[in-house]
SERO-4910 file (N, C-alpha, C, O; in steps of 0.05 Angstrom, whole numbers):
BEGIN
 pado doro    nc1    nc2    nc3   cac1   cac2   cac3    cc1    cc2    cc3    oc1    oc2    oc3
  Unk    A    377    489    248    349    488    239    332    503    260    330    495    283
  Unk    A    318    525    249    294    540    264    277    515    273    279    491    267
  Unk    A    250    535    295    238    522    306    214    510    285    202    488    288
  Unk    A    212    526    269    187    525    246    193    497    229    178    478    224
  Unk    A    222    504    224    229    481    203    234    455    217    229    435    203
  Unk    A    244    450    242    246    427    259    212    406    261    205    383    261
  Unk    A    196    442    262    167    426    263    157    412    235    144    392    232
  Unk    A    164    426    221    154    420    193    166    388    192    152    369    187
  Unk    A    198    388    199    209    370    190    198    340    205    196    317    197
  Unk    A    194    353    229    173    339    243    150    316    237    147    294    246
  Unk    A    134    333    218    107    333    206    109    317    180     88    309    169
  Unk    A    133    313    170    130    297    149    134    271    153    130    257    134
  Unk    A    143    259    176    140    229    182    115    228    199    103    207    205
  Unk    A    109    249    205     79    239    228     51    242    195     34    224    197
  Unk    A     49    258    176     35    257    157     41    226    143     22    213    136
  Unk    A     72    214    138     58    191    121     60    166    137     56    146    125
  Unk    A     66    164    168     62    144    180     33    145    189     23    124    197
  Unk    A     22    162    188    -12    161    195    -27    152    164    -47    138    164
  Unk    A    -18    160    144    -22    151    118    -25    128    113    -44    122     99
  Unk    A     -3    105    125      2     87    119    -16     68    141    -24     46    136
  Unk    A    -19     78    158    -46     65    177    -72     72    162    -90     56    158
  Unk    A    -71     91    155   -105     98    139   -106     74    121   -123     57    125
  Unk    A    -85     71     98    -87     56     76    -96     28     83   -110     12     69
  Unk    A    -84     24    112    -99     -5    124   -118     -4    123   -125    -21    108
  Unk    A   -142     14    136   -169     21    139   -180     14    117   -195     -5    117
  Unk    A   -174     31     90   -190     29     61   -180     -2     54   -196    -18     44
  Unk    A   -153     -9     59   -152    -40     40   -179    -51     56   -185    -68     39
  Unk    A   -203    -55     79   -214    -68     88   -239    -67     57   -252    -87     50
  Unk    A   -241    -47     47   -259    -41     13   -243    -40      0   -253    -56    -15
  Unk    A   -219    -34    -12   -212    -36    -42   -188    -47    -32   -176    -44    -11
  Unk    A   -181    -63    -60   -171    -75    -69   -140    -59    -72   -140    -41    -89
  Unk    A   -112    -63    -55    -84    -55    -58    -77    -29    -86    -74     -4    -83
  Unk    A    -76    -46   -112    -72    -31   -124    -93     -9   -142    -84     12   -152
  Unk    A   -117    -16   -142   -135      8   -144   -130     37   -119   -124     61   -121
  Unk    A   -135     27   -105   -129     51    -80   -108     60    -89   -107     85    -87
  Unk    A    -88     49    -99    -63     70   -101    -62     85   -125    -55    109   -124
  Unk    A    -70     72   -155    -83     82   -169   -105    112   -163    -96    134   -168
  Unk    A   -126    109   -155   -135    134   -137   -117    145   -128   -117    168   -136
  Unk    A    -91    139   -108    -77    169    -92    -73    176   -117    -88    191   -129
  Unk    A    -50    162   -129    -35    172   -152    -54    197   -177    -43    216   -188
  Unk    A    -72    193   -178    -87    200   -197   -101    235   -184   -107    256   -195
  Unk    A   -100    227   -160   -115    251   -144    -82    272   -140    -82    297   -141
  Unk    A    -59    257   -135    -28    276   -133    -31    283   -161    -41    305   -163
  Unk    A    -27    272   -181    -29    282   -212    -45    311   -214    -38    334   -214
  Unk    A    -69    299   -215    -95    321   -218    -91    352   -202    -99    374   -208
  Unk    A    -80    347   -186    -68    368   -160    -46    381   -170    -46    405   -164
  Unk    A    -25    372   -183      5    387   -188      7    393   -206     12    417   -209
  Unk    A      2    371   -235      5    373   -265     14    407   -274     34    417   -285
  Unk    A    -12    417   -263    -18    447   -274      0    460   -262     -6    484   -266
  Unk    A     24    458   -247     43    480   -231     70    468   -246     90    478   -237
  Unk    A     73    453   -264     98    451   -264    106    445   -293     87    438   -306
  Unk    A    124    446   -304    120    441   -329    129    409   -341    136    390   -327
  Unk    A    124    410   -376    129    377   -374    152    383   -383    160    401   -398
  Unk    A    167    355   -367    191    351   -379    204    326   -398    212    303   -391
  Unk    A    201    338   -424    193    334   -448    226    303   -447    228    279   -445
  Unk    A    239    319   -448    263    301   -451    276    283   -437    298    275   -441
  Unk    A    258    276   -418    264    254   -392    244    234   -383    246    216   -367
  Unk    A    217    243   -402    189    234   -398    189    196   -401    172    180   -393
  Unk    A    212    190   -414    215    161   -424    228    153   -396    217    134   -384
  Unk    A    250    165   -387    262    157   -361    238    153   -341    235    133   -327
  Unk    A    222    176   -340    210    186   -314    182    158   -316    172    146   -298
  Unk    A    175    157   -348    156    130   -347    163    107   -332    146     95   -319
  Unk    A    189    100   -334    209     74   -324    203     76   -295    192     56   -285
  Unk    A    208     95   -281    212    107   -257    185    103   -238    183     92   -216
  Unk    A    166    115   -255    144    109   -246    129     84   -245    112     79   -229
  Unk    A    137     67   -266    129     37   -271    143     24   -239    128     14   -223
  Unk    A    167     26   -234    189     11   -210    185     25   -186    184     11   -166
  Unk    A    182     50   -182    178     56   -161    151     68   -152    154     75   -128
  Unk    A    126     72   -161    104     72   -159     84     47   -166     68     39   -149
  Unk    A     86     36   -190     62     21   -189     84     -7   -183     67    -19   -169
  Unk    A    101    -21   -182    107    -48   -181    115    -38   -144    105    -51   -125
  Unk    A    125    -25   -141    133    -18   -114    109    -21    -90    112    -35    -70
  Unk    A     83     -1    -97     70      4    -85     50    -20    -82     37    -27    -62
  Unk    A     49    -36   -112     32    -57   -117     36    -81    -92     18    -93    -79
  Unk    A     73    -86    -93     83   -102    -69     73    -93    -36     66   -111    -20
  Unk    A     73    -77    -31     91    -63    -10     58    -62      3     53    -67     27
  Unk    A     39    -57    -14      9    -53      0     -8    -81      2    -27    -87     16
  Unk    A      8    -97    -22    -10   -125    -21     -7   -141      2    -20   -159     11
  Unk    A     23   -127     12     37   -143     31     28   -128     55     28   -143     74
  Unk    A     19    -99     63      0    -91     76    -31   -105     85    -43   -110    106
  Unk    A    -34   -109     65    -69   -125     65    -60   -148     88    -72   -149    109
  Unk    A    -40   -166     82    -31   -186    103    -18   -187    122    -13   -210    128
  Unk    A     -7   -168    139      0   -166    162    -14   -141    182    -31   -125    175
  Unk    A     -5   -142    200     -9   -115    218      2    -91    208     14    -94    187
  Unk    A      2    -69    215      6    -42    203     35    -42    212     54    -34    198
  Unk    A     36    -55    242     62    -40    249     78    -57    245    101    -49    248
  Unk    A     75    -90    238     94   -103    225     98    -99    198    113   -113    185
  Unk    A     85    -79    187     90    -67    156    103    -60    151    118    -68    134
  Unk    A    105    -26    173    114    -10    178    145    -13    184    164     -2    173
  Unk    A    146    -34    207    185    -36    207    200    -62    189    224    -69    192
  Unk    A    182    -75    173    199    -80    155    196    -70    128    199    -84    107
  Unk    A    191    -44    128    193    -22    106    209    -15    110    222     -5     91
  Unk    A    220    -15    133    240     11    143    267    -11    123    290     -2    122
  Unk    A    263    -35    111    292    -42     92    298    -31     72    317    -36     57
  Unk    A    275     -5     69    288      6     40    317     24     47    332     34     31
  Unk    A    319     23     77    348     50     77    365     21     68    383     21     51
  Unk    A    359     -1     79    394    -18     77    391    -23     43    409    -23     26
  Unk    A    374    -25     41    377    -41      4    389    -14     -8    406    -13    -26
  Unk    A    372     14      7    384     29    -17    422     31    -21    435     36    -41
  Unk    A    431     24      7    454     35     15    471      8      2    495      8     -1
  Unk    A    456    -13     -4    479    -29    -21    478    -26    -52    497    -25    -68
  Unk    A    454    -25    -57    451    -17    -92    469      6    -96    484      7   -116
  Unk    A    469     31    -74    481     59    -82    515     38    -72    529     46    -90
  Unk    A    522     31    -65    544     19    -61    549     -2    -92    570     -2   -104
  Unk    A    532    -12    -97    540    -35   -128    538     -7   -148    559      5   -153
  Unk    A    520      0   -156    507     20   -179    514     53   -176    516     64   -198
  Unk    A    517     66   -159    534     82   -150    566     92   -141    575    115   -139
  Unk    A    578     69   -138    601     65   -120    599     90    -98    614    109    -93
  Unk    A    579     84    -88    569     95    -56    598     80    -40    603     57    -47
  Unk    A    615     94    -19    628     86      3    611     68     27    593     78     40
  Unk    A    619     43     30    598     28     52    626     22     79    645      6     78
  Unk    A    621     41     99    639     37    122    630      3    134    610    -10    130
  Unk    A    651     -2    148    639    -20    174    611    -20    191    594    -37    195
  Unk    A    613     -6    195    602     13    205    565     12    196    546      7    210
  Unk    A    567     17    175    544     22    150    538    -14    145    517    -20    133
  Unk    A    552    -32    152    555    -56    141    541    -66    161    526    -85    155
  Unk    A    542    -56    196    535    -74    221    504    -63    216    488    -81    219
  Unk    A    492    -37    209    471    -26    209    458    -44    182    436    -54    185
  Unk    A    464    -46    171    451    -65    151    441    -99    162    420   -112    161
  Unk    A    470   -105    171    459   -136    188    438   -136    212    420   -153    216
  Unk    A    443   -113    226    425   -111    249    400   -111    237    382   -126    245
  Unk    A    395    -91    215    363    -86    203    358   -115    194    337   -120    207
  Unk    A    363   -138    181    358   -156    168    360   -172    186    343   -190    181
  Unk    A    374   -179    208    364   -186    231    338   -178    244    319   -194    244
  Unk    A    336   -149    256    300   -146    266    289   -157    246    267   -166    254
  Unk    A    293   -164    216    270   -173    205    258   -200    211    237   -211    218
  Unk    A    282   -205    204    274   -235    207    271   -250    238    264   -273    242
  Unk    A    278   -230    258    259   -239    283    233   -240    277    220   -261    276
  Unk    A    219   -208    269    203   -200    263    180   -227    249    160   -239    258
  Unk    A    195   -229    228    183   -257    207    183   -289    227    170   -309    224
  Unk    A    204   -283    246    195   -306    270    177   -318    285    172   -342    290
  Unk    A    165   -288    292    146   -287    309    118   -302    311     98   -289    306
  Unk    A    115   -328    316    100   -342    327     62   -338    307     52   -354    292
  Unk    A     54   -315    317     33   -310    312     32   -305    273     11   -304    260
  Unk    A     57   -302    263     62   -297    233     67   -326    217     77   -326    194
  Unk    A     60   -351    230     65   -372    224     46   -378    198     21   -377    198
  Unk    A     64   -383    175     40   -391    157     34   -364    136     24   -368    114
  Unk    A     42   -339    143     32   -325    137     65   -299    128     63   -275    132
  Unk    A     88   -311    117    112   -313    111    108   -282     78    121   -262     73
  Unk    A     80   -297     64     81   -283     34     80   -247     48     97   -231     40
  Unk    A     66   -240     62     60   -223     63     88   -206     72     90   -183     63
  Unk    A    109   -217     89    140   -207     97    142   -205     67    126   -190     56
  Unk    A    158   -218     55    165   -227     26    160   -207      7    174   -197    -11
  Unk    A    123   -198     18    119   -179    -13    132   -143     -2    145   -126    -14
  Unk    A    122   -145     26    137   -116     44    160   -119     32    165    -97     21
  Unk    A    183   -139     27    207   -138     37    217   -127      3    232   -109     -2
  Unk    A    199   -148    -18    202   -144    -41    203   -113    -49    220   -103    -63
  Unk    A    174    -96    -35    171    -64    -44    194    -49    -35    201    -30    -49
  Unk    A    207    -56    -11    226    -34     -7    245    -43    -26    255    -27    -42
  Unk    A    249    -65    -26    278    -72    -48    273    -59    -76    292    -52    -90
  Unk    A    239    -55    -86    242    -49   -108    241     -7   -105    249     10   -122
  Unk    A    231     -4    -83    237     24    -79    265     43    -89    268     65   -100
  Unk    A    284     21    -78    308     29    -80    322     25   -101    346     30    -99
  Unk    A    315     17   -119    319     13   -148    302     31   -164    304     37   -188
  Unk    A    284     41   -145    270     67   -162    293     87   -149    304    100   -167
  Unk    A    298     91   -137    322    115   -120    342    119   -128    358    136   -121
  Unk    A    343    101   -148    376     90   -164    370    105   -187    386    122   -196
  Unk    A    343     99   -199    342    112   -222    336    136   -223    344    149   -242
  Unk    A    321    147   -205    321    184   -187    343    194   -192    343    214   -206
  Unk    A    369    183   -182    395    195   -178    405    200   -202    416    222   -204
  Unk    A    405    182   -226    415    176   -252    404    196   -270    416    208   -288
  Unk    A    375    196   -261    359    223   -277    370    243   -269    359    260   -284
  Unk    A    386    256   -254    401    284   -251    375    305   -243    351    302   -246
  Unk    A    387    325   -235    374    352   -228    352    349   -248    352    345   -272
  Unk    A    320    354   -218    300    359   -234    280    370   -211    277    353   -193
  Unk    A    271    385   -209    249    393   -179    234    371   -174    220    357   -189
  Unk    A    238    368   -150    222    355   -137    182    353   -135    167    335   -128
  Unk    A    180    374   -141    154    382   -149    149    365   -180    134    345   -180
  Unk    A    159    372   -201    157    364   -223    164    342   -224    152    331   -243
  Unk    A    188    319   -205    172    295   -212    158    280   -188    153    256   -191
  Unk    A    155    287   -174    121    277   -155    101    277   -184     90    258   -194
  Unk    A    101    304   -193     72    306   -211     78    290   -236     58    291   -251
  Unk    A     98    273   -248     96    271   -267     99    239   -274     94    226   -294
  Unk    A    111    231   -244    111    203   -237     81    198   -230     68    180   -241
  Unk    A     71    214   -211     41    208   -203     25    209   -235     11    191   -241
  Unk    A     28    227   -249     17    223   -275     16    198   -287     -4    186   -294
  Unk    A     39    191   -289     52    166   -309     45    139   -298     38    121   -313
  Unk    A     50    136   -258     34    115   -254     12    112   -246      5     92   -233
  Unk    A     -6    134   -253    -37    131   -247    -46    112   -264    -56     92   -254
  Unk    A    -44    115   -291    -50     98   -308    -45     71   -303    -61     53   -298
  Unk    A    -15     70   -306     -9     44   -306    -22     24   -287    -34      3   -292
  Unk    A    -17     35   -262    -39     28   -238    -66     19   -235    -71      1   -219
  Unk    A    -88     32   -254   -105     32   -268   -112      3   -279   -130    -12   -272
  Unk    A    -91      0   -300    -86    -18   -314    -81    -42   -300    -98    -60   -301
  Unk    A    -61    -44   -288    -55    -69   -259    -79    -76   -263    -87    -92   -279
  Unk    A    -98    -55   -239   -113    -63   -224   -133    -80   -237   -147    -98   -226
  Unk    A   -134    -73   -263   -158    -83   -276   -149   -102   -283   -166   -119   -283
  Unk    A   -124   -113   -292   -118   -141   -299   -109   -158   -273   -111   -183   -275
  Unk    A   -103   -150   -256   -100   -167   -234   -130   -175   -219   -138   -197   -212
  Unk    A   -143   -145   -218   -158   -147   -198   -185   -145   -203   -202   -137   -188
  Unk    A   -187   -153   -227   -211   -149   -242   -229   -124   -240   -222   -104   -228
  Unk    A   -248   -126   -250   -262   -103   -248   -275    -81   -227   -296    -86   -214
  Unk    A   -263    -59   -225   -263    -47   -199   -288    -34   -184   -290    -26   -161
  Unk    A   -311    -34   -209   -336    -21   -213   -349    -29   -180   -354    -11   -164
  Unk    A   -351    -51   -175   -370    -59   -139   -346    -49   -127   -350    -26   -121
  Unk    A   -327    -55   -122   -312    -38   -103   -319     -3    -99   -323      9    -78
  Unk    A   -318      5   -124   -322     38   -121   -348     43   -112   -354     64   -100
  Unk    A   -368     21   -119   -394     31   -116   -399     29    -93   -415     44    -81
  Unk    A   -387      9    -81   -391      1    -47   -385     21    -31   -400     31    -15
  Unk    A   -359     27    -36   -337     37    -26   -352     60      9   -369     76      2
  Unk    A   -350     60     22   -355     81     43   -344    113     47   -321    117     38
  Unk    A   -353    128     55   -347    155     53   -313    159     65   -297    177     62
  Unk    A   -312    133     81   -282    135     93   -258    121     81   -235    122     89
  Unk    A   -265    109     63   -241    104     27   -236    124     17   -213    131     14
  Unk    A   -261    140      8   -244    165     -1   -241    190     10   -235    210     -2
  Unk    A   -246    187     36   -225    209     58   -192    211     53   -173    224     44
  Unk    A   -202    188     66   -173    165     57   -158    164     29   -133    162     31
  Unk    A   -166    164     10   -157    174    -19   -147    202    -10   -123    206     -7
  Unk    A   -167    223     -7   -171    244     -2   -136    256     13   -120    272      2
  Unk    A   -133    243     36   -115    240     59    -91    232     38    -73    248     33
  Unk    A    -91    207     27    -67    195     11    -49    212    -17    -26    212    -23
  Unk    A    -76    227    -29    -67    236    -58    -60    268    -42    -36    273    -45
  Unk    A    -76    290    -26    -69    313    -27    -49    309      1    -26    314     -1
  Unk    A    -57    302     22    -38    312     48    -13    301     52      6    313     62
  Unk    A    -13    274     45     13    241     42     30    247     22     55    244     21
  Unk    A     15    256      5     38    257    -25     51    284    -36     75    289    -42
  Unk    A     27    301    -37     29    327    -44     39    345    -28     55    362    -34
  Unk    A     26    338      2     29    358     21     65    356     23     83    370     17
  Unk    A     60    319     41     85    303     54    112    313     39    132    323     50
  Unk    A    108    310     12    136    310     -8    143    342    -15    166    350    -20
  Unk    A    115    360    -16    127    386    -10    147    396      0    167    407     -7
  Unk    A    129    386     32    143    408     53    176    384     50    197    396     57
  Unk    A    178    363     44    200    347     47    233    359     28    257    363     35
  Unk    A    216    362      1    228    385    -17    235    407     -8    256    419    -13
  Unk    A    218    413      5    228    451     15    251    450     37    268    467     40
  Unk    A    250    429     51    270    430     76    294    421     59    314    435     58
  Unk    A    292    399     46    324    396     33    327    414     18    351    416     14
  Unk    A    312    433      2    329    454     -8    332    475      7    339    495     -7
  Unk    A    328    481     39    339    502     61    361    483     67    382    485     54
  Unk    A    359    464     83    383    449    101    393    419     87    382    407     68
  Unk    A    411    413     99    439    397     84    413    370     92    392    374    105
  Unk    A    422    346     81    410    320     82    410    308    107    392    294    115
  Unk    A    439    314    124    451    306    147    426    317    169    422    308    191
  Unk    A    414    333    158    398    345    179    371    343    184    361    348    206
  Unk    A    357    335    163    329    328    165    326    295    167    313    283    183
  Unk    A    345    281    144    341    256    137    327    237    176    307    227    186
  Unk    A    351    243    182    344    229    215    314    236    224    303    220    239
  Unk    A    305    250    217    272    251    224    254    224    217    237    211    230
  Unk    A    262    222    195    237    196    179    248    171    194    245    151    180
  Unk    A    261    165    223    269    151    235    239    147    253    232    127    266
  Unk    A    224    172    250    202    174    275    175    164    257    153    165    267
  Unk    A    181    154    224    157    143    209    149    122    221    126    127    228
  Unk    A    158     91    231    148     72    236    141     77    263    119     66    266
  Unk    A    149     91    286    146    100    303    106    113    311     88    109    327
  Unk    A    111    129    291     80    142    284     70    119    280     63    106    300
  Unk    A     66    105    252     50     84    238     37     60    270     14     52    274
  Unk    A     61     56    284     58     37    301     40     45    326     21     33    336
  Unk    A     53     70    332     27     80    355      2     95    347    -15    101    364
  Unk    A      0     99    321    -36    101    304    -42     69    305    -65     63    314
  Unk    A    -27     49    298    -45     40    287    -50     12    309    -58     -9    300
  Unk    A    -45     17    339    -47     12    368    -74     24    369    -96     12    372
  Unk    A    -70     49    367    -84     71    376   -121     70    363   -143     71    374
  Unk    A   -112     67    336   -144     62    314   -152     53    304   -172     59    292
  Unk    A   -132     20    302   -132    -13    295   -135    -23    315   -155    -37    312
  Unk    A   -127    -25    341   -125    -36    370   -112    -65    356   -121    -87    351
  Unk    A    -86    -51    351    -70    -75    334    -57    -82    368    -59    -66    386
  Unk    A    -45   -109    369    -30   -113    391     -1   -119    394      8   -140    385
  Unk    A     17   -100    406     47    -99    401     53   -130    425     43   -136    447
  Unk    A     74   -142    407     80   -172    415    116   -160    428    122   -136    426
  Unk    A    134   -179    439    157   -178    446    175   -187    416    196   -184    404
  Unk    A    153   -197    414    174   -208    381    182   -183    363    203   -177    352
  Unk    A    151   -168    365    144   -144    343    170   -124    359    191   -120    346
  Unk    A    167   -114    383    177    -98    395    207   -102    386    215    -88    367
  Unk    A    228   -126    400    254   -133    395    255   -127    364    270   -109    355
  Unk    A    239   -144    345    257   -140    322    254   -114    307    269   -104    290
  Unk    A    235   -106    315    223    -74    310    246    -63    322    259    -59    302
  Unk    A    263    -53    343    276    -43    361    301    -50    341    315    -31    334
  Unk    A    306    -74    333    342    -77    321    331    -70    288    349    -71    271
  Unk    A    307    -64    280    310    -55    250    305    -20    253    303     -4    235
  Unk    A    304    -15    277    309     27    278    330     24    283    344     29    263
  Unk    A    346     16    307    371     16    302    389     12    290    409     25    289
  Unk    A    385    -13    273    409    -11    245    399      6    231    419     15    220
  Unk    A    375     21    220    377     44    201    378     64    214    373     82    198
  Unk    A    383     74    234    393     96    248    424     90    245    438    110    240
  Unk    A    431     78    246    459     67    244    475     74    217    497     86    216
  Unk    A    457     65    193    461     73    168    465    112    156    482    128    148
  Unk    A    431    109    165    432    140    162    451    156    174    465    171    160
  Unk    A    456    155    199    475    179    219    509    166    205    527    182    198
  Unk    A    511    139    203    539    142    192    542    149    154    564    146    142
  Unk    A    521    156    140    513    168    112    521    198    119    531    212    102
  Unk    A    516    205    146    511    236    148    537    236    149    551    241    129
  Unk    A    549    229    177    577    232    185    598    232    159    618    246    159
  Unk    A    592    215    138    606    213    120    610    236     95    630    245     84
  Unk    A    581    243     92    569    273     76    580    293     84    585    312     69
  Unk    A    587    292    121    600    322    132    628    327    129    639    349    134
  Unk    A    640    303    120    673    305    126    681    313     98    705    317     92
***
């Protein structure tokens, strides 16, 4: 990998780990799943026109977007609203182990030893993580994080099953499909969104702004373009440096405070998914 593409590859965990601290900022005015509704709707409005529809998968790609955008994102941010960013942040990082057992049940994915200790270690940091003293009482908010990645990876399942399709075309067509739905949530969960928008501050929809064109559009671009130059084995290990970012932004522009609890179990949930990923690669190369 050139120097250009190392940077690029770079840039796509430092674009959505700073994302994912912004989205803290705006949950302080809107409401979890409206905000995401907005990204989604602003990635749509942005791509739609570059790609074409794909007419014969649109029923799959609805499903897809229901599980891995709006029920996913609905969990994964509500469960945001209730913790710290960077306790968010590394127990997100369970979507590599869930994916690696679903692709192991629903796939007959190969799971080494190996791949098996990286999985316990991650679910271990968690549940230090969920230990930690200062999180007493406050358990739902692990639970709904822990729920989004689990349901992430059941959207990844059904990605795979959909077969060859650009990556461009379905960002735009999933973001299409769960804008709405999203929409819809929000208004039955979260009632009517009208004082939120009207309130709203010029830095929600930066932040939209930030979420729908540079996080989604930009992020999954340049993410697309590198896996179709270089093998998986070779970029994947980067998004190891996502919670990494999220945690020192959100030190940095939350003056969130890193605990020994956060640190340790934060520390054994990168290492079991570093564990996962590099023995995924090792396995991809032989």
């Amino acid at each position: 990998m050139n120097l250009r593409d190392t940077l690029l590859a770079v840039s796509v965990p430092v674009l959505w780990g700073l994302g994912f601290t912004f989205s803290k900022i705006a949950l302080g005015e809107f409401p979890p799943i409206l905000l995401m509704s907005f990204r989604f709707a602003l990635t749509a409005l942005t791509l739609i026109w570059f790609v074409p529809v794909p007419r014969q998968l649109m029923r799959q790609i609805f499903f897809i977007a229901l599980i891995s955008a709006t029920i996913q994102y609905g969990l994964t941010f509500y469960g945001l609203k209730l913790l710290d960013t960077a306790t968010a942040a590394l127990v997100v990082q369970l979507e590599v182990p869930f994916l690696a057992i679903l692709g192991a049940f629903f796939l007959k994915e190969a799971v080494g030893l190996q791949r098996i200790f990286g999985i316990l270690i991650s679910f271990a940091g968690v549940i230090m993580i969920a230990g930690e003293p200062r999180l007493a009482g406050n358990q739902l908010g692990i639970m709904l994080v822990t729920s989004g990645a689990l349901t992430w990876a059941v959207g990844q399942i059904m990605i795979r099953r959909l077969g060859a399709i650009g990556g461009f075309m379905l960002i735009a067509w999933v973001a299409a499909l769960a804008a709405p739905q999203l929409f819809l949530a929000s208004l039955v969960i979260e009632g009517n969104p009208m004082p939120a928008i009207l309130a709203a501050s010029w830095k929600v929809w930066a932040i939209i702004a930030y979420l729908g064109l540079i996080m989604t559009a930009v992020g999954y671009g340049i993410w697309y373009h590198l896996l179709g130059r270089h093998p998986v084995n070779h970029v994947g290990p980067f998004l190891l440096l996502l919670p990494v970012v999220a945690i020192a932004a959100s030190v940095t522009l939350l003056d969130e405070q890193l605990t020994w609890w956060l640190v340790g179990g934060g520390a054994a949930v990168i290492f079991g998914v570093s564990i996962i990923v590099f023995e995924k690669n090792q396995t991809e190369g032989q």
